[in-house]
C-alpha positions as CSV (number, residue, x, y, z in Angstrom):
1,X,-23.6,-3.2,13.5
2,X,-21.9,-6.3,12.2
3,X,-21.1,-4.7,8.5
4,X,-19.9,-1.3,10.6
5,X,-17.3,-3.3,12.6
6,X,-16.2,-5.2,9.2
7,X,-15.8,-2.2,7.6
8,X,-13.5,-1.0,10.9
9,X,-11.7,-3.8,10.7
10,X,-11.3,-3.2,6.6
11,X,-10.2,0.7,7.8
12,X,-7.7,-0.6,9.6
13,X,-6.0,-3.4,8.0
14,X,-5.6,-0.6,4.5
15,X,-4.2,1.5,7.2
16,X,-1.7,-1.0,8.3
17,X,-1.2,-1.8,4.7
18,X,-0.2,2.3,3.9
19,X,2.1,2.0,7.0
20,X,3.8,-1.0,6.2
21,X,4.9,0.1,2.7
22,X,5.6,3.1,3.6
23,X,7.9,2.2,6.4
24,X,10.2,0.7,3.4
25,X,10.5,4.3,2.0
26,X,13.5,6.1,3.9
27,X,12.8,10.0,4.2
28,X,16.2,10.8,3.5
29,X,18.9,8.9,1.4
30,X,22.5,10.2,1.1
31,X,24.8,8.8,-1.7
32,X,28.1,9.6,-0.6
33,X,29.9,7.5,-3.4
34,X,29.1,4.6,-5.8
35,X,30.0,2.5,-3.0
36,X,28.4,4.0,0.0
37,X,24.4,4.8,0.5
38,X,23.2,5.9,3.3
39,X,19.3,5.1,4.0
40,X,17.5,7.6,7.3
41,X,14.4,6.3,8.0
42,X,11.5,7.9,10.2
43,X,11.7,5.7,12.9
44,X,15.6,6.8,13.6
45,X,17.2,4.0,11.9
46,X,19.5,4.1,9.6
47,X,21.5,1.8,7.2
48,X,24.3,2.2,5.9
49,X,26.0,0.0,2.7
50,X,29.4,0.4,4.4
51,X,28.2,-0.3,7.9
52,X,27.4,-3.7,8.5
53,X,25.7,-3.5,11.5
54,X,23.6,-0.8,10.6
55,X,22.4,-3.2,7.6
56,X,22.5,-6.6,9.9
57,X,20.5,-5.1,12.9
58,X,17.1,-5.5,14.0
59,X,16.1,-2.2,12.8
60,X,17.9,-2.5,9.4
61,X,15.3,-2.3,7.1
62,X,15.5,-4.7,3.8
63,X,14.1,-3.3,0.7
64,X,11.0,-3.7,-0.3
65,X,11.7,-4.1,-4.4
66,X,15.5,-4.1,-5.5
67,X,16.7,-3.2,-9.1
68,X,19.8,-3.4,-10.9
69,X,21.7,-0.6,-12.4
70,X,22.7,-1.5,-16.3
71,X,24.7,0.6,-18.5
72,X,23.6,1.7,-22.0
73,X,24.6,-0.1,-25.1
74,X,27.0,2.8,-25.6
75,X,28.8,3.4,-22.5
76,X,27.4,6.6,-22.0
77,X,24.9,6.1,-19.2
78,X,22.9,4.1,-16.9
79,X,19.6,3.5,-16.0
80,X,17.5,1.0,-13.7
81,X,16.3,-2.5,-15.1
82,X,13.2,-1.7,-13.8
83,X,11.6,1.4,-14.2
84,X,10.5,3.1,-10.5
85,X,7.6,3.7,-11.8
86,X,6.9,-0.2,-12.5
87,X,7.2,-0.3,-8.2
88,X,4.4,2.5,-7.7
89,X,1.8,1.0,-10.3
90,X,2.6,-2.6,-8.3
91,X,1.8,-1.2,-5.2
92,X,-1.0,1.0,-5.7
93,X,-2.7,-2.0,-7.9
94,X,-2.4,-3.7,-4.8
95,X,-4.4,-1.1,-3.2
96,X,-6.7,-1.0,-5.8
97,X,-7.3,-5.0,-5.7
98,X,-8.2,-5.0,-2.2
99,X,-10.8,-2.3,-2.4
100,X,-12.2,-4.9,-5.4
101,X,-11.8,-7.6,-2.6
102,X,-13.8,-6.1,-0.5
103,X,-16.7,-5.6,-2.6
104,X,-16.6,-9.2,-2.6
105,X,-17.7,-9.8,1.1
106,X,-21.1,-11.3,1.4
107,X,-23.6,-8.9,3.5
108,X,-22.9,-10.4,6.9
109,X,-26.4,-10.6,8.1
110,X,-27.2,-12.1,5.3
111,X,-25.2,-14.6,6.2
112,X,-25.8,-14.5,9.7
113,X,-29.2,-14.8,10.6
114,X,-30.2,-16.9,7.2
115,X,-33.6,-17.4,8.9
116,X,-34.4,-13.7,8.5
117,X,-34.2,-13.9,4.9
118,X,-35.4,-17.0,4.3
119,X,-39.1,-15.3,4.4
120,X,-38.1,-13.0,1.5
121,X,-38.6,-14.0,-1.8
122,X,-35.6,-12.4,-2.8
123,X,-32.6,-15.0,-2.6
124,X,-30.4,-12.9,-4.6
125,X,-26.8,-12.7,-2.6
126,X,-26.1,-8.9,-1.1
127,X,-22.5,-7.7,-1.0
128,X,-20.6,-4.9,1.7
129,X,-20.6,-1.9,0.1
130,X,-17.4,-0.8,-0.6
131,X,-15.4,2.0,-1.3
132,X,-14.2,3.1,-4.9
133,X,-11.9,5.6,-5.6
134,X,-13.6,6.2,-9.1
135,X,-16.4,7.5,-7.0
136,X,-15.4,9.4,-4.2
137,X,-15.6,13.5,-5.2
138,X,-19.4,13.3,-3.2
139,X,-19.3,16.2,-0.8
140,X,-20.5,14.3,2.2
141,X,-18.3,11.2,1.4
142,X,-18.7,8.5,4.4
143,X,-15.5,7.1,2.5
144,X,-13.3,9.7,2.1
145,X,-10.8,7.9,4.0
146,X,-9.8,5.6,0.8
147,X,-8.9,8.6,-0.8
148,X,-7.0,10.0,1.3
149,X,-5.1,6.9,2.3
150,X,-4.1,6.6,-1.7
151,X,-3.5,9.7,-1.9
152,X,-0.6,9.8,1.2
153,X,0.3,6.2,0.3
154,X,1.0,7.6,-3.8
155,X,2.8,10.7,-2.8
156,X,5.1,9.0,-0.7
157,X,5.9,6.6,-3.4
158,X,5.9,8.9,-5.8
159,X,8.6,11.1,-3.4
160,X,10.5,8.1,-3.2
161,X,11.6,7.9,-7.2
């Protein structure tokens, strides 16, 4: 019962996790010059470069990764310093590290109720299982969840470059 309500509690925090980055990610964004962007985000808020109280309000949103525009050696063009896709492996890596984080949680009732396991012979220290997304094309997969939270989490990201 304890490792079930852990692994709630882990559900939900990677839920909050998807949410949070993805509430960076406008659904819309409308260049309307060089000067003026204007960001529409699913809540309803919007910010606008030339508006400064869209951009100085509480539901202004400031970005989550910012990147320069340079232009090319030749004049000709211009490209990002940083390449989008640098932003998508950063955050799904940080996906990926907290599913290896979680495989690092001692067993709670091995913890717990130490008396229990004193009797065994086996002192050997137990961790939560968790979740892989190397491992998850079982049919009857209890964590099917991971996969389909990285899944909405990269498409979004992926929608947003």
């Amino acid at each position: 019962m304890m490792e079930d309500s852990l692994l709630t509690l882990c559900q939900k925090s990677f839920s909050n996790f998807c949410r949070y980055i993805k509430g960076f990610i406008p659904d819309r964004v409308v260049v309307k010059s060089a000067s003026q962007v204007v960001n529409y985000y699913a809540d309803g808020s919007v910010v606008d470069s030339e508006d400064p109280a869209t951009f100085q309000s509480v539901k202004s949103k400031l970005p989550l990764f910012e990147t320069d525009l340079m232009r090319s050696l030749d004049d000709s063009s211009f490209s990002y310093a940083t390449s989008p896709q640098n932003f998508l492996t950063m955050v799904l890596g940080f996906f990926d590290r907290m599913l290896e984080e979680l495989g690092k949680i001692p067993e709670i009732e091995q913890k717990c109720m130490a008396e229990q396991f004193k009797k065994k012979k086996e002192r050997t220290e137990r961790y939560l299982r968790s979740p892989s997304r190397t491992t998850l094309d079982q049919p009857l997969d209890e964590n099917l969840w991971v996969k389909e939270l990285y899944a909405d989490l990269r498409q979004k990201l992926e929608g947003a470059i």
